[in-house]
C-alpha positions in Angstrom: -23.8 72.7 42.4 -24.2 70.9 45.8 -26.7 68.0 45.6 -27.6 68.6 48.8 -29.9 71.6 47.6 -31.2 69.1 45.7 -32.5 66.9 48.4 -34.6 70.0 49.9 -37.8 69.0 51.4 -40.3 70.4 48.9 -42.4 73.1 51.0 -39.1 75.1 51.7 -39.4 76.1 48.1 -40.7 79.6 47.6 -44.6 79.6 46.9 -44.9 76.2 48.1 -45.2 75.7 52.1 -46.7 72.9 54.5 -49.9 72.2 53.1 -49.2 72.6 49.2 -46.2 70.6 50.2 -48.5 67.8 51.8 -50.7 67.9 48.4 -47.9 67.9 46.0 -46.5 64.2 48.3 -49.9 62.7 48.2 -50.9 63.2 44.7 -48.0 63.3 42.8 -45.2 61.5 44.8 -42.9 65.0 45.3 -40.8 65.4 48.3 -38.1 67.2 47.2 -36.6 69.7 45.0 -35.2 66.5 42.8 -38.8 65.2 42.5 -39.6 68.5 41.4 -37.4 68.5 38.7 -38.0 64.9 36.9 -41.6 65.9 37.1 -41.9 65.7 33.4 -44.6 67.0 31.6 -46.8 65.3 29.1 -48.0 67.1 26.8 -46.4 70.9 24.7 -49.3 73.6 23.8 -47.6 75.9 21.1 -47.7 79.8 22.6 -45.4 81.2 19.9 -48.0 83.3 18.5 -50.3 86.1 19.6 -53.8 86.7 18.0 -55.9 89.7 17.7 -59.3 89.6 18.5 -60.3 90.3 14.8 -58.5 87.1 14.0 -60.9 84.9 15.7 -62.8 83.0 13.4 -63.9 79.8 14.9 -60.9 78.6 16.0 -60.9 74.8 17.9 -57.4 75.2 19.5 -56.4 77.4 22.8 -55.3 80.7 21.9 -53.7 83.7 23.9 -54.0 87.1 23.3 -53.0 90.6 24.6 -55.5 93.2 25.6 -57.0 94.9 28.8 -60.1 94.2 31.4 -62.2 97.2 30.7 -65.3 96.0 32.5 -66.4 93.6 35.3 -69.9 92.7 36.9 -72.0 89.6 38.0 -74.3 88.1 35.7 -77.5 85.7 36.9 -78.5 82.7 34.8 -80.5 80.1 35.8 -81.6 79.2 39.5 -79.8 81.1 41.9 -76.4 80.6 40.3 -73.9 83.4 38.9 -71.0 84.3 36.5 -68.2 86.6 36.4 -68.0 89.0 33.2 -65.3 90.8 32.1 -65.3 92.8 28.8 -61.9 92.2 27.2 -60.4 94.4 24.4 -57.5 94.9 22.3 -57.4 97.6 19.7 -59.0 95.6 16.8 -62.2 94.1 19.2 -63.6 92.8 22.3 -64.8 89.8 24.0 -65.9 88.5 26.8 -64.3 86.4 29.7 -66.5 84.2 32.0 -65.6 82.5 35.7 -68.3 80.2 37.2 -66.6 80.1 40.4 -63.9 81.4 42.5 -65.5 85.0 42.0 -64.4 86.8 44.9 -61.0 85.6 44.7 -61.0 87.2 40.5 -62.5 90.8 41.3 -60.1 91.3 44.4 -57.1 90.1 42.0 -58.0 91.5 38.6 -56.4 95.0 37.3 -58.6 97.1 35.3 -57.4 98.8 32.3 -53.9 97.3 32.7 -51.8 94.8 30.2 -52.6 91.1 30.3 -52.1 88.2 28.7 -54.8 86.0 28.3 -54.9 82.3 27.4 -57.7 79.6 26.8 -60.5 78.4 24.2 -62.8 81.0 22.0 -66.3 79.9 21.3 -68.7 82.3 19.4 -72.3 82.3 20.3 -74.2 84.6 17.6 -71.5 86.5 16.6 -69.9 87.3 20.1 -66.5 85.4 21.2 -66.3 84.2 25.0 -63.6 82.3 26.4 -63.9 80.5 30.2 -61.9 80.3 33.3 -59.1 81.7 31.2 -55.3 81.7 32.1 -54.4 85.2 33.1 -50.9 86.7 33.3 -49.8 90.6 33.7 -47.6 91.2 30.5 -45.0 92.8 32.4 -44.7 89.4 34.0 -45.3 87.5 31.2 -42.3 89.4 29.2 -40.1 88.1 32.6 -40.7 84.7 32.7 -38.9 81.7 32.1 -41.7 80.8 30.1 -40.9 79.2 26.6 -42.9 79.5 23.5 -43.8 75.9 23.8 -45.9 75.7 26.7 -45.4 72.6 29.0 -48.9 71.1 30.6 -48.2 68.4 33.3 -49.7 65.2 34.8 -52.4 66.2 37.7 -55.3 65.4 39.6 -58.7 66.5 40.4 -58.1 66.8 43.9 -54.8 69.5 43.0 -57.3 71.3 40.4 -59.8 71.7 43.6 -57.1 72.9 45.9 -55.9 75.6 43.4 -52.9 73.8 42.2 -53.0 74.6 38.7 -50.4 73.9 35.6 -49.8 77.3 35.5 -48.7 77.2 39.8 -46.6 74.4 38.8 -44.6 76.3 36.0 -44.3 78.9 38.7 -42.7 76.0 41.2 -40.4 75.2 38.1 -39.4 78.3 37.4 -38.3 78.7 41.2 -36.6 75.5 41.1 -34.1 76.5 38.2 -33.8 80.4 40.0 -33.1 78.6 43.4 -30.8 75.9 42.1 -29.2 78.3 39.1 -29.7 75.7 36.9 -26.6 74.0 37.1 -27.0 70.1 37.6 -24.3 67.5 37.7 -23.4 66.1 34.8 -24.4 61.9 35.0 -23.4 60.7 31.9 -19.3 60.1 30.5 -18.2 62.6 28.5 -17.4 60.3 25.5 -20.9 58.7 26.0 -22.2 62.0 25.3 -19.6 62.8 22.6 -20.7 59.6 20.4 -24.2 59.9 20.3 -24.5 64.0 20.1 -26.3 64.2 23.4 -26.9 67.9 25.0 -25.6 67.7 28.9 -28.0 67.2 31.7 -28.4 70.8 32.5 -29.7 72.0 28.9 -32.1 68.5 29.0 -33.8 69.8 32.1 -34.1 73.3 31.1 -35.4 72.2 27.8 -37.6 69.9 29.2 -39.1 72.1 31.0 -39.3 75.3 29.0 -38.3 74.4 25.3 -36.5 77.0 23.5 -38.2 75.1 20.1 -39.0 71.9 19.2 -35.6 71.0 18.0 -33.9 71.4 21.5 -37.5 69.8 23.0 -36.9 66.9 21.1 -33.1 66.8 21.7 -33.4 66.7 25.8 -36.1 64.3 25.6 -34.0 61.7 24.3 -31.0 62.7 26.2 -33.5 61.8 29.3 -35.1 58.8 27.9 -31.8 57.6 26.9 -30.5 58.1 31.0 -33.0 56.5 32.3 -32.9 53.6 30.3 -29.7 53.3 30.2 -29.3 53.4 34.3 -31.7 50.8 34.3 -29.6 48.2 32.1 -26.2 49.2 33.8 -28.3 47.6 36.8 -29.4 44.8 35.4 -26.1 43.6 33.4 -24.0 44.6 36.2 -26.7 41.9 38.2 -26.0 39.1 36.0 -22.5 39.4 36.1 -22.2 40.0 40.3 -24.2 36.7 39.9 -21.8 34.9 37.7 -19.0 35.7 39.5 -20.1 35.7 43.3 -23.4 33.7 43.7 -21.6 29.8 43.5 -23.8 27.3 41.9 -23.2 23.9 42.2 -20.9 22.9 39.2 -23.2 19.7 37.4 -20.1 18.4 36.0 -21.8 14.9 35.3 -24.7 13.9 32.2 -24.7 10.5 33.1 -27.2 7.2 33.5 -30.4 8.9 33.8 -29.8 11.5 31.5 -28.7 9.7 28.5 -30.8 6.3 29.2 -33.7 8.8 28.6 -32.4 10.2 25.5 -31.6 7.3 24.0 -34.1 4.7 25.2 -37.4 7.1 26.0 -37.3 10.1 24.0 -41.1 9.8 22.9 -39.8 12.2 19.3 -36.9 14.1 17.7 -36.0 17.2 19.5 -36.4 20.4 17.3 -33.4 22.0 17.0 -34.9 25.2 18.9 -34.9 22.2 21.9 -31.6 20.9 21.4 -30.1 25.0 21.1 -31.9 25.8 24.8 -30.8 22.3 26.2 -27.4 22.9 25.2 -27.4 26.7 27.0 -28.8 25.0 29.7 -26.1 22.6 30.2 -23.4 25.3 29.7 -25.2 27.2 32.8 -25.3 24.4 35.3 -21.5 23.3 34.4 -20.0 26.7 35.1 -19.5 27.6 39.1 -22.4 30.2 39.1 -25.4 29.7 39.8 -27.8 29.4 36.5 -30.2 31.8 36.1 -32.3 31.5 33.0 -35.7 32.4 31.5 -36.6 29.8 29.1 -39.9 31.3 26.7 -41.5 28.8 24.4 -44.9 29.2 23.1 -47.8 26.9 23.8 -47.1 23.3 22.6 -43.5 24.2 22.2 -42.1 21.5 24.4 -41.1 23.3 27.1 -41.9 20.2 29.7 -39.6 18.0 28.3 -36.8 20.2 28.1 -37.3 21.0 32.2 -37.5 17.2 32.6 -34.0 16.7 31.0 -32.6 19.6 33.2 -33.7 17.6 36.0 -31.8 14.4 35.3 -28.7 16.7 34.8 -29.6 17.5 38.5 -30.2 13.7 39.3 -27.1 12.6 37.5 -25.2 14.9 39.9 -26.7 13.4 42.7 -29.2 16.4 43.1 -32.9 16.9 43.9 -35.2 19.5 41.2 -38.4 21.2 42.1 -40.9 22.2 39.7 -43.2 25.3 41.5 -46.4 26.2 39.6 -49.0 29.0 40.2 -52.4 26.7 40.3 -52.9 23.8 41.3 -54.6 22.2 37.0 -50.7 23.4 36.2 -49.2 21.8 39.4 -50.9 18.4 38.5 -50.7 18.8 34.5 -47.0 19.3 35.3 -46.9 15.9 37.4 -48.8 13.9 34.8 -46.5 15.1 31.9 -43.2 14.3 33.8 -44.6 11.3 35.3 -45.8 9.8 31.6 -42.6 11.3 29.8 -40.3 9.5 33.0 -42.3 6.2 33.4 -39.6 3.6 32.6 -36.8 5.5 34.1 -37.2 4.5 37.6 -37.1 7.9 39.9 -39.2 9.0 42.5 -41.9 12.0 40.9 -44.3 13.3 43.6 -46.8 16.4 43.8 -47.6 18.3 47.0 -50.4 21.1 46.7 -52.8 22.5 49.0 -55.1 19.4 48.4 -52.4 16.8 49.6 -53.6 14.3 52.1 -51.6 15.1 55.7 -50.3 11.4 55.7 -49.1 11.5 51.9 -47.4 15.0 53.0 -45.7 13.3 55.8 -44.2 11.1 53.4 -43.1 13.5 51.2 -41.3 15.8 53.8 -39.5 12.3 55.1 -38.5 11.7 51.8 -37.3 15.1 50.6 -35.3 15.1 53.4 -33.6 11.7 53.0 -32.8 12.1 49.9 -35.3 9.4 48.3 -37.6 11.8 47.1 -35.5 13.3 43.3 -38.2 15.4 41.9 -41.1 17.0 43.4 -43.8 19.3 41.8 -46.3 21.7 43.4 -47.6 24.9 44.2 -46.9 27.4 47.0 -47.0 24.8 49.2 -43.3 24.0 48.5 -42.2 27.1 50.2 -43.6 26.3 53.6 -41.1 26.1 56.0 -41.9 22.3 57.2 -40.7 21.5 53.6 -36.5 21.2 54.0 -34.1 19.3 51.0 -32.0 17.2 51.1 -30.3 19.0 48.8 -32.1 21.2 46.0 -29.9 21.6 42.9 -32.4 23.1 40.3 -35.5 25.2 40.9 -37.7 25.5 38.0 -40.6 27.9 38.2 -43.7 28.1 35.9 -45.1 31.2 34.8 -43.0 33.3 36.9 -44.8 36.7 36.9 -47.5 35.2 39.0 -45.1 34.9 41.8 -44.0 38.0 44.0 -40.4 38.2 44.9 -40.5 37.6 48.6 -42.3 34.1 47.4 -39.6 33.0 44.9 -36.5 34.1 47.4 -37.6 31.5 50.2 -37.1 28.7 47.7 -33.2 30.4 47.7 -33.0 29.8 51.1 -33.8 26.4 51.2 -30.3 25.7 50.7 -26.6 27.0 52.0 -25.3 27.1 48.0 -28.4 28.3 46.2 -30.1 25.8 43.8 -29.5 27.1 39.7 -32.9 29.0 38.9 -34.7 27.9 35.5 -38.2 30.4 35.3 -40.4 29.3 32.3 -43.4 31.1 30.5 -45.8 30.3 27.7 -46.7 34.0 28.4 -44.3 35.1 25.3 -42.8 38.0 26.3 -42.0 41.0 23.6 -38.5 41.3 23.4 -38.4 45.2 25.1 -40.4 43.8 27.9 -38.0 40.9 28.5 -34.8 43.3 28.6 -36.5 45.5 30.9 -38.0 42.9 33.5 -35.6 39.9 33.0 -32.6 41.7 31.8 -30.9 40.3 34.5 -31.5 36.6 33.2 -30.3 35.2 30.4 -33.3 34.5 27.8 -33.7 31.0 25.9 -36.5 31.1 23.3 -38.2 28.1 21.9 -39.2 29.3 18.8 -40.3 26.2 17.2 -43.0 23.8 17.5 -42.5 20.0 17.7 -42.2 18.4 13.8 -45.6 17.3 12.5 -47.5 19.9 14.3 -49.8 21.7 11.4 -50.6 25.1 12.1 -54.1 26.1 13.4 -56.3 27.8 11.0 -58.2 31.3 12.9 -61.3 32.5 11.3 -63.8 35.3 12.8 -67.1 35.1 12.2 -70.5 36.9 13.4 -73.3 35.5 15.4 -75.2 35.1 12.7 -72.8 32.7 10.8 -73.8 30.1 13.6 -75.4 27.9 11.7 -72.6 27.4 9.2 -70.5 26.9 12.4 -72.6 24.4 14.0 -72.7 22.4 10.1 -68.9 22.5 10.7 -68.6 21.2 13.9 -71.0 17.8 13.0 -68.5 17.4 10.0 -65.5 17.4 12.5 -67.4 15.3 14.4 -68.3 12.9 12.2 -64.4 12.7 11.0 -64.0 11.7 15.1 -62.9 15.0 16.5 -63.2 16.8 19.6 -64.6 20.4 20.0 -64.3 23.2 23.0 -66.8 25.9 23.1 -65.5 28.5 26.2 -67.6 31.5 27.0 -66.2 34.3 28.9 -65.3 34.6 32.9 -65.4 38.4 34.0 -64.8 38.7 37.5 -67.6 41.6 38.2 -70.6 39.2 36.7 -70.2 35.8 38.1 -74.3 34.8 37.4 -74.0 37.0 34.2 -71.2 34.2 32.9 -72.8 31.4 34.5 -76.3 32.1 32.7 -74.4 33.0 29.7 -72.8 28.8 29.9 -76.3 28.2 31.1 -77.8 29.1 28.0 -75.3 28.1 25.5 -75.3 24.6 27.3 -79.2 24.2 26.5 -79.1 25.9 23.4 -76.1 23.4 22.7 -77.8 20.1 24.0 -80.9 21.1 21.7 -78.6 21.2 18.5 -76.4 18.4 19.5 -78.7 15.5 21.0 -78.3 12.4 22.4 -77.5 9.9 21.7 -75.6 11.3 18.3 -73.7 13.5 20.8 -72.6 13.9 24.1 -70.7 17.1 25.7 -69.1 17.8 29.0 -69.6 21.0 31.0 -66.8 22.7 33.3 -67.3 26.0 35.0 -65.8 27.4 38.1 -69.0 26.7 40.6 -68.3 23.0 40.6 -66.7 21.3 43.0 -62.8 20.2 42.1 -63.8 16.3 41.9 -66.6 17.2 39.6 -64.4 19.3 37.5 -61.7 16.8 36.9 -64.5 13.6 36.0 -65.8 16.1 33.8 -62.3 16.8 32.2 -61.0 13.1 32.5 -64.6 12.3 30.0 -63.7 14.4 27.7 -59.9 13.8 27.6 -60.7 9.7 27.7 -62.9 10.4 24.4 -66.5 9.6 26.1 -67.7 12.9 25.2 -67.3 15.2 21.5 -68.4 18.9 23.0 -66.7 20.6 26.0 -68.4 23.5 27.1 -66.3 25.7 29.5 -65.6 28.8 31.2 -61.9 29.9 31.3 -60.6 27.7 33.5 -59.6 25.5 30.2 -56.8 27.9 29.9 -54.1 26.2 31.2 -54.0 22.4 32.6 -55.8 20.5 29.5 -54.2 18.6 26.9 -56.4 16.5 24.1 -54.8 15.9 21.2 -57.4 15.0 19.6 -59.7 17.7 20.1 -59.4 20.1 16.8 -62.0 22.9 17.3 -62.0 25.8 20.2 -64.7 27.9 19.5 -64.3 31.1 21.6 -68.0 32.9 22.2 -68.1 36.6 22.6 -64.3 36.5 21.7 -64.2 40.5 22.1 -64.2 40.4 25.3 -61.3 38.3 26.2 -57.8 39.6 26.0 -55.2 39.0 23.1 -53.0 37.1 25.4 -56.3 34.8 26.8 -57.4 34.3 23.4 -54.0 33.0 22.2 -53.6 30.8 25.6 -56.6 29.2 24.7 -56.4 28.4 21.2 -53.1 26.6 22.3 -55.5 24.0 23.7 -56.0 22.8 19.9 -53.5 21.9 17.6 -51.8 18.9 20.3 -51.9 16.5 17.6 -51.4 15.9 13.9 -54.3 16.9 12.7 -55.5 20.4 11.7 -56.9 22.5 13.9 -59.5 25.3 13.4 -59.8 28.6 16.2 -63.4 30.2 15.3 -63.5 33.4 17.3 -67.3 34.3 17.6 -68.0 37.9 18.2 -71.3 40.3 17.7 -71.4 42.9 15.2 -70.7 45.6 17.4 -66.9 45.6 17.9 -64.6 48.3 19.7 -62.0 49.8 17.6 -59.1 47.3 19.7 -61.1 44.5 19.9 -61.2 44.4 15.9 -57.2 45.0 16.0 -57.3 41.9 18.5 -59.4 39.6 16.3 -57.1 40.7 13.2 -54.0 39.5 14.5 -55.4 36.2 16.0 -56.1 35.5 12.1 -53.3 36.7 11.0 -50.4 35.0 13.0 -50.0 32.2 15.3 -46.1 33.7 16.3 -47.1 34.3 19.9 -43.9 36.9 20.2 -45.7 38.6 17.5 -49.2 38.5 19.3 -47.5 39.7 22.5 -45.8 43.0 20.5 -49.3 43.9 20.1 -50.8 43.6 23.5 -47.7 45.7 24.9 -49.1 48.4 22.4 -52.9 48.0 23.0 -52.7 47.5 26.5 -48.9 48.9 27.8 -46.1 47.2 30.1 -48.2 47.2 33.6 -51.2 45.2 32.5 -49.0 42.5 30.6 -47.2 41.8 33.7 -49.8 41.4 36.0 -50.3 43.0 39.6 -47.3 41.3 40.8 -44.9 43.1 39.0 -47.0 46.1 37.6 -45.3 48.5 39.8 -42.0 47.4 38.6 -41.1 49.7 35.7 -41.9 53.2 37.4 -40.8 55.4 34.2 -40.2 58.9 34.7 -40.1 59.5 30.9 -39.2 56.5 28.2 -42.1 54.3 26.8 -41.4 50.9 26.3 -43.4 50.9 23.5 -42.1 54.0 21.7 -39.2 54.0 22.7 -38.1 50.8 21.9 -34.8 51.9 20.0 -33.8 53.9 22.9 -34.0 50.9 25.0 -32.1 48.8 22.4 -29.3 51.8 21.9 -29.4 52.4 25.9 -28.8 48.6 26.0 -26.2 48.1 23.7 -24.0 51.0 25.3 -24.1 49.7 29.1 -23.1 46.7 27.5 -19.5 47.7 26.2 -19.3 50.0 28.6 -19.3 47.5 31.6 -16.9 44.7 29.1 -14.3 47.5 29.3 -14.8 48.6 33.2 -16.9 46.4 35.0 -16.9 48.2 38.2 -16.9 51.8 36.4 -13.6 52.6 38.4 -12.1 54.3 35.4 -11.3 57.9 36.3 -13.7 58.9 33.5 -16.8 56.7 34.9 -16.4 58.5 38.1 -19.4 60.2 37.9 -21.2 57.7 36.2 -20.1 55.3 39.6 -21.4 57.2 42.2 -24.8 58.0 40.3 -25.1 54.5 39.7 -24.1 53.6 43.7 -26.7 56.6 44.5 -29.8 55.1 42.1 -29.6 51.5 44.0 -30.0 52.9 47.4 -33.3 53.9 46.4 -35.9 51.4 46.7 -36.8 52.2 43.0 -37.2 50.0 40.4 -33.8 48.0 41.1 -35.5 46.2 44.2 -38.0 44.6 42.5 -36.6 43.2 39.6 -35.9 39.3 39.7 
């Protein structure tokens, strides 16, 4: 069949015209015929059986029947407001059928004393069944439709259910798709493909998809479809990695020289895990090759992922190369430089920090230098992709918390130089593994899965407000043993005074229960003025004060090792990735480290799945599984990238063995024909060549 006839604008198609056409583009994204078609639905309603009125005992689900209209008039109720009623009856009973609106449009339609089938939701009010607004069909249509026993109810929106656009006048549109089109569609998938995993062909999955013969061939062209559109996706992004391998030239770091090893030898402050040595080593394999590296490196909080960075860096150095480190905030951006600089001291190199708050003669400096050549490492935020700031020559990029970046952001630091610099992106975000081979299939994925030797892990208990006193006895005994605590109340955007009263209150009712001169606390929220906020931090990190009562902000940027106890206040309301970010503050040194989440009694049915797993498991990979299922991909990604994985059909999170099978095929396929230029991957080709001229999903992707 001509593709062409696919790519018909959709308001030629019969029953549709200009303005349904304009609707259908707003709301729902349909332009063409095409669109039409991988307009899935969501949702079956069973319509293999027909009832008889007599067989209408209180039944909850919709039901359809077939009878005639053997009566109509207008009924008041109430103030000025009326209702259709039409006396419905087959040979075993009768009942009625009610319309609130749309009247005139019903009587002027509506065929008395002629076949229909009806279709909707009985209710029985003293013995006399009524159903509303029901669907309405004239059996001799009915008999003639494509319509399948399993009824297909799609996505929509109020303003279509306004303007008339019902799920009923989209099965029409569907039904006039397949008449128009014949239902023949080209096959997109390889023959032997199809052959070894006892797929049905394109043209049954989108008939059956549509209108399901039965739930066997329903479930049979659903994963045919999920299977395509997964797989499509990971022929993209292997084929990526591999163009990138083989074109993108990186500069070959050929040399681990003085820097490199003086460090490991002389200044390693402890033994590597081996989960460190396993990711350096990758690392090293990377920047050796021709291609350019590009790598996401995961490791949990307090998993050492600094000092790995720091050792790619002298790699860089060793080759005669500069590194930049780009973080999201400016707490990371300086918790970055502090790390490096303390872990570095002794190695004579030249560490600086440009963020928004740089003086404009330290930044003059720092351009001079970068340019020179004097300058080997510099950390920041944004402010590193201005256009004033120019290398010497950039051999390694590493970026922090990657998702927080958009892509336009992260492709100016390419451009900084002629030969792009080998890309290292690093997260403490742990990503679940389906997420990861969806959004970062392109890079390839080194996981710190261990934490540093010595490290005990932290203990997680919930417990109610009205525990508190048995918390507070707890805290005085950490205390006493010459501990640190955090107490963090929540941040919501929407209530800025409601969370600064909240720390307000908790800071008085705090002070009363700790006093001077037994006790002293700190107090951080996002009001205060940066200066304040960091001689409030340094106290508390130099030992001067035992409590630190914050907002969020603590999240990222705060290391004390010897602070053992974050209490988390009103801990339902904080997200499972937030509440495992910020228990990562604990646990820095070799003492054990307690997580009390503190939550009311009345507890939604996911915030008590939440507080479960924070006592049950410290794995972050694991924790991150079950946000993808609470909260789905979009929200774990963030705004940046929420628009990325635009799925027609497949669920990350349901489908997850689709996505590994879909993976695991594209795979071989492209080791045996990398450029699909075998005669039997002709089809797959120019699909393939077709999907990445739309601005899709492939554009955003890395």
């Amino acid at each position: 069949m001509s593709v062409n006839l696919l790519q018909t604008p959709i308001e030629y198609l019969k029953g549709v015209g200009p303005q349904r056409g304009e609707l259908l583009r707003k709301e729902l994204g349909i332009h063409r015929y095409e669109d039409l078609l991988n307009f899935y639905p969501n949702r079956y309603i069973d319509r293999t059986r027909y009832y008889q009125i007599k067989e209408l005992n209180n039944n909850p689900a919709e039901v359809q029947i077939i009878g005639k209209v053997v009566h109509l008039k207008t009924v008041e109720f109430g103030k000025g407001k009326k209702r259709l009623v039409a006396v419905f009856t087959d040979n075993t009973g009768q009942l009625e059928l009610n319309w609130f609106q749309g009247h005139k449009w019903i009587r002027d339609s509506l065929k008395l004393n002629t076949p229909y089938v009806i279709f909707g939701k009985v209710t029985n009010f003293n013995g006399q069944y009524s159903m509303a607004h029901p669907e309405m069909e004239l059996y001799q249509e009915h008999q003639q439709s494509l319509r399948s026993s399993m009824q297909p109810v799609y996505p929509s929106t109020e303003t279509l259910t306004n303007r008339g656009v019902s799920n009923r006048v989209i099965n029409k549109m569907m039904q006039q798709v397949f008449l128009e089109t014949q239902g023949l569609f080209v096959e997109t998938l390889p023959q032997n493909l199809l052959e070894e995993l006892k797929m049905i062909p394109k043209s049954a999955a989108l008939f059956n998809i549509h209108f399901p013969k039965s739930p066997e061939l329903l479930a049979k062209a659903q994963f045919r479809l999920k299977f395509e559109e997964l797989f499509f996706i990971q022929l993209q992004l292997i084929t990526k990695n591999l163009v990138r391998k083989h074109k993108i030239k990186g500069h070959p770091f050929t040399v681990v020289g003085e820097h490199f090893n003086n460090f490991y030898k002389n200044h390693l402050p402890f033994e590597l895990t081996n989960a460190q040595k396993k990711v350096l080593k990758e690392i090293r394999n990377d920047m050796g090759t021709n291609a350019q590296m590009n790598r996401l490196l995961q490791g949990d909080v307090g998993s050492g992922k600094t000092i790995v960075a720091l050792m790619a860096m002298l790699i860089a150095l060793d080759n005669g190369f500069q590194s930049c480190l780009m973080a999201p905030t400016e707490i990371l951006a300086n918790q970055h430089f502090n790390g490096l600089t303390e872990l570095a001291k002794g190695l004579n190199i030249n560490i600086k920090l440009l963020t928004g708050s740089t003086k404009t003669a330290e930044r003059k400096i720092i351009h001079e230098e970068l340019e020179n050549g004097s300058l080997h490492i510099i950390i920041g935020t944004h402010a590193l992709l201005e256009d004033k700031v120019q290398f010497h020559n950039l051999g390694l990029a590493i970026i922090d918390e990657q998702h927080r970046f958009g892509v336009e952001q992260r492709s100016k630091l390419w451009q900084k130089n002629e030969i792009p610099p080998h890309i290292l992106v690093m997260t403490a975000t742990p990503i679940p593994r389906t997420l990861a081979m969806s959004l970062y299939g392109d890079l390839d994925i080194s996981v710190i899965d261990e934490l540093p030797p010595g490290r005990k892990p932290i203990q997680t208990v919930h417990r109610y407000d009205s525990n508190r006193l048995k918390v507070w006895k707890f805290i005085k005994d950490e205390i006493a043993k010459g501990r640190q605590i955090y107490i963090v109340y929540p941040l919501i955007q929407e209530s800025e005074t409601m969370d600064y009263k909240d720390l307000m209150d908790g800071y008085e009712s705090i002070s009363r229960d700790f006093p001077l001169p037994h006790y002293s606390i700190s107090m951080v929220h996002g009001k205060m003025k940066p200066a304040d906020k960091d001689a409030e931090m340094k106290r508390f990190a130099e030992g001067k004060t035992n409590i630190m009562i914050a907002t969020t902000v603590i999240e990222v940027g705060v290391n004390v090792p010897n602070a053992s106890v974050m209490i988390i206040e009103s801990a339902e309301r904080f997200g499972l990735s937030q509440l495992h970010q910020l228990r990562g503050r604990v646990g820095r040194g070799a003492e054990q480290s307690y997580c009390i989440l503190m939550t009311s009694f009345k507890l939604s049915n996911d915030s008590k799945i939440r507080l479960e797993t924070m006592c049950k498991t410290n794995d972050g990979f694991e924790i991150a599984e079950v946000d993808l299922k609470l909260r789905g991909p979009g929200d774990i990604m963030g705004k940046q990238q929420s628009g990325v994985l635009n799925l027609q059909i497949a669920d990350l999170v349901k489908d997850k063995e689709i996505l590994l099978l879909a993976r695991h095929e594209a795979m071989k396929l492209l080791k045996k024909d990398p450029s699909m230029s075998l005669p039997e991957h002709q089809t797959l080709r120019s699909v393939y060549i077709e999907l990445t001229k739309k601005k899709n999903i492939w554009n955003y992707i890395s």
